[in-house]
C-alpha positions in Angstrom: 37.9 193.2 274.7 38.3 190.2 272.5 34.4 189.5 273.4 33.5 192.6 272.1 35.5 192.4 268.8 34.8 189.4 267.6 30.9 190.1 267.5 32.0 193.5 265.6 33.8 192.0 263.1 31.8 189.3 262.4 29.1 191.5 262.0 31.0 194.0 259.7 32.5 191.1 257.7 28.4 190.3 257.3 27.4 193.6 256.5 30.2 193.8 253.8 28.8 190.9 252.5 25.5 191.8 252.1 26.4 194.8 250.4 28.1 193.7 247.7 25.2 190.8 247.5 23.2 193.7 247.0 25.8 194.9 243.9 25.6 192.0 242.6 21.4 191.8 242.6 21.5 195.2 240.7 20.0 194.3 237.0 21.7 197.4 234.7 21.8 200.1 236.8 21.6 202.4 233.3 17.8 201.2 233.5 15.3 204.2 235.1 13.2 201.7 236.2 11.5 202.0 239.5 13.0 199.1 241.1 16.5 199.3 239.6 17.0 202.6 241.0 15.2 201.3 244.4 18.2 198.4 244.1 20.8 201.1 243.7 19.2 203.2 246.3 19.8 199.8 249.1 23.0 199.2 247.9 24.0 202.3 248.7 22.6 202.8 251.7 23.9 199.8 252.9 27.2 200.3 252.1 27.5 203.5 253.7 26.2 201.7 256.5 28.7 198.6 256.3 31.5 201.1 256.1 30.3 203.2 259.4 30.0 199.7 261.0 33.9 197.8 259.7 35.0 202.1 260.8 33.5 201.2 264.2 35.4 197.5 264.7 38.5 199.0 263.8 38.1 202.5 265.9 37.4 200.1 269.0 40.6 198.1 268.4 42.7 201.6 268.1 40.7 203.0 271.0 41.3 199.7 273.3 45.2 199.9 272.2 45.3 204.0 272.8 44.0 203.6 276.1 45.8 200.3 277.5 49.0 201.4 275.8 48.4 204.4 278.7 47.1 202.3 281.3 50.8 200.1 280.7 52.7 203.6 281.1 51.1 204.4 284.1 51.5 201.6 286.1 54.7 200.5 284.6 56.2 204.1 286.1 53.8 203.7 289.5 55.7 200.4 290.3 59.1 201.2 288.5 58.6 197.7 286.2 60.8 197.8 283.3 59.9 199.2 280.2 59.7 196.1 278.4 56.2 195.7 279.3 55.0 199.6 276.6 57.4 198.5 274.4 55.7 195.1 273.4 52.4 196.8 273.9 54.2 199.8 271.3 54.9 197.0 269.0 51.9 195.9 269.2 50.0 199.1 268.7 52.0 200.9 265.3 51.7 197.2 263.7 47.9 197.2 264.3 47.3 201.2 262.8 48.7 200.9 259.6 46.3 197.9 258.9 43.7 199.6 260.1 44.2 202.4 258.3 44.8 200.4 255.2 41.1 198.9 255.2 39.6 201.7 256.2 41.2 203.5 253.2 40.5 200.4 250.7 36.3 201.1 252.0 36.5 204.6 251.0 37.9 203.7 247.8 35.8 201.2 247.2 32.4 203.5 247.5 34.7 206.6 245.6 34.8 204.0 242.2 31.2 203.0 243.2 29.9 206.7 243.1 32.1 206.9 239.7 30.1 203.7 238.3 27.1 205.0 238.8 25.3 206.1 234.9 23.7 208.6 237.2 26.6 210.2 238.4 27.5 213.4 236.7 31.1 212.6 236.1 30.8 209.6 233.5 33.8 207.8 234.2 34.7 205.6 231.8 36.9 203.4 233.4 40.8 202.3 233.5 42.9 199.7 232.0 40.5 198.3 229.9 38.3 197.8 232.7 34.5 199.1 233.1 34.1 200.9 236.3 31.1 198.9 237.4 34.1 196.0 237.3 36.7 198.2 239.2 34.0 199.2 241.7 33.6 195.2 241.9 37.4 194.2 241.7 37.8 196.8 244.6 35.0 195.3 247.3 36.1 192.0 246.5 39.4 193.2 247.8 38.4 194.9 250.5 36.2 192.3 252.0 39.5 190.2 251.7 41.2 193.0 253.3 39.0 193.6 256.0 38.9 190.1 257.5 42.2 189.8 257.3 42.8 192.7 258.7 40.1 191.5 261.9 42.2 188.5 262.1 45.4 190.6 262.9 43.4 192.6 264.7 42.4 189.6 266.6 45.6 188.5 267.6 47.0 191.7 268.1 44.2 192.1 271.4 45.3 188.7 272.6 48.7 189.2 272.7 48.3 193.0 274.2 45.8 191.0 276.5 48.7 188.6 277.3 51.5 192.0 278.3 48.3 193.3 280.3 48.2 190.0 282.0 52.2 189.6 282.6 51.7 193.5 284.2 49.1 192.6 286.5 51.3 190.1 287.6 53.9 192.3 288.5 52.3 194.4 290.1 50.6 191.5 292.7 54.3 190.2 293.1 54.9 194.3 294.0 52.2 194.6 296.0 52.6 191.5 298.2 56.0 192.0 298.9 55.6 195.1 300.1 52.4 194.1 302.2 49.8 195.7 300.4 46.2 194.6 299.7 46.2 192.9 296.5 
């Protein structure tokens, strides 16, 4: 799995990236020129994009943990192992979601003060502690691209040390097997 996830992330660290290089390239978006708003239109296409993409590294971490975290309950009640094995994986899991969830919640805020920044945007925000909302909108990918590979990096470790209980289960289970003369 970990060959799987790092390509992901690094790719949806990239993408995030890109997209606030985009921001960045956008002259004054209040401009009705033809390329500004062509500018505008990229960076947010792309950042929907980025966001469906850092969604997708994070929904294969929580899909890897759902379904070896069931895998781990199986066996360890097939071959009466004790429950030490799910908990750690347990442990493992609900300190990866809340992470998770936290970046992927941090994205969505990010694009919600990035529509409100927008001169287009019917709702004419004006910003919040003295702050523009162009600089929130900023303020808040900055942070989330922070957030994000940090959060990967957890993430990261998090697969290698469920990696390392799957490991310590399948060695159980051999030790099971060949004492009781099964094929291995």
């Amino acid at each position: 799995m970990v060959r799987i996830f790092l390509p992901l992330a690094s790719l949806s660290t990239v993408a995030l990236i890109i997209v606030m290089a985009l921001g960045l390239s956008i002259d004054d978006p209040k401009v009705a020129t033809a390329a500004v708003q062509a500018s505008v239109q990229y960076h947010f296409l792309t950042a929907l994009f980025a966001l469906c993409f850092a969604t997708l590294a994070h929904a294969i971490v929580l899909t890897y943990l759902m379904g070896t975290g069931r895998w781990i309950e199986e066996t360890s009640n097939a071959y009466r192992l004790p429950d030490t094995f799910f908990e750690r994986h347990q442990a493992i899991k609900y300190r990866t979601i809340p992470m998770m969830v936290g970046a992927f919640l941090l994205l969505l805020c990010t694009g919600a003060l990035g529509a409100a920044a927008d001169p287009a945007s019917p709702m004419q925000w004006t910003g919040w502690l003295g702050l523009s909302p162009a600089q929130l909108h900023l303020s808040a990918a900055i942070f989330a691209v922070v957030v994000n590979v940090a959060v990967n990096y957890l993430e990261f470790l998090a697969l290698e040390r469920n990696g390392e209980v799957i490991e310590h289960v399948l060695v159980e289970v051999r030790r099971i097997r060949l004492e009781k003369g099964l094929a291995v």
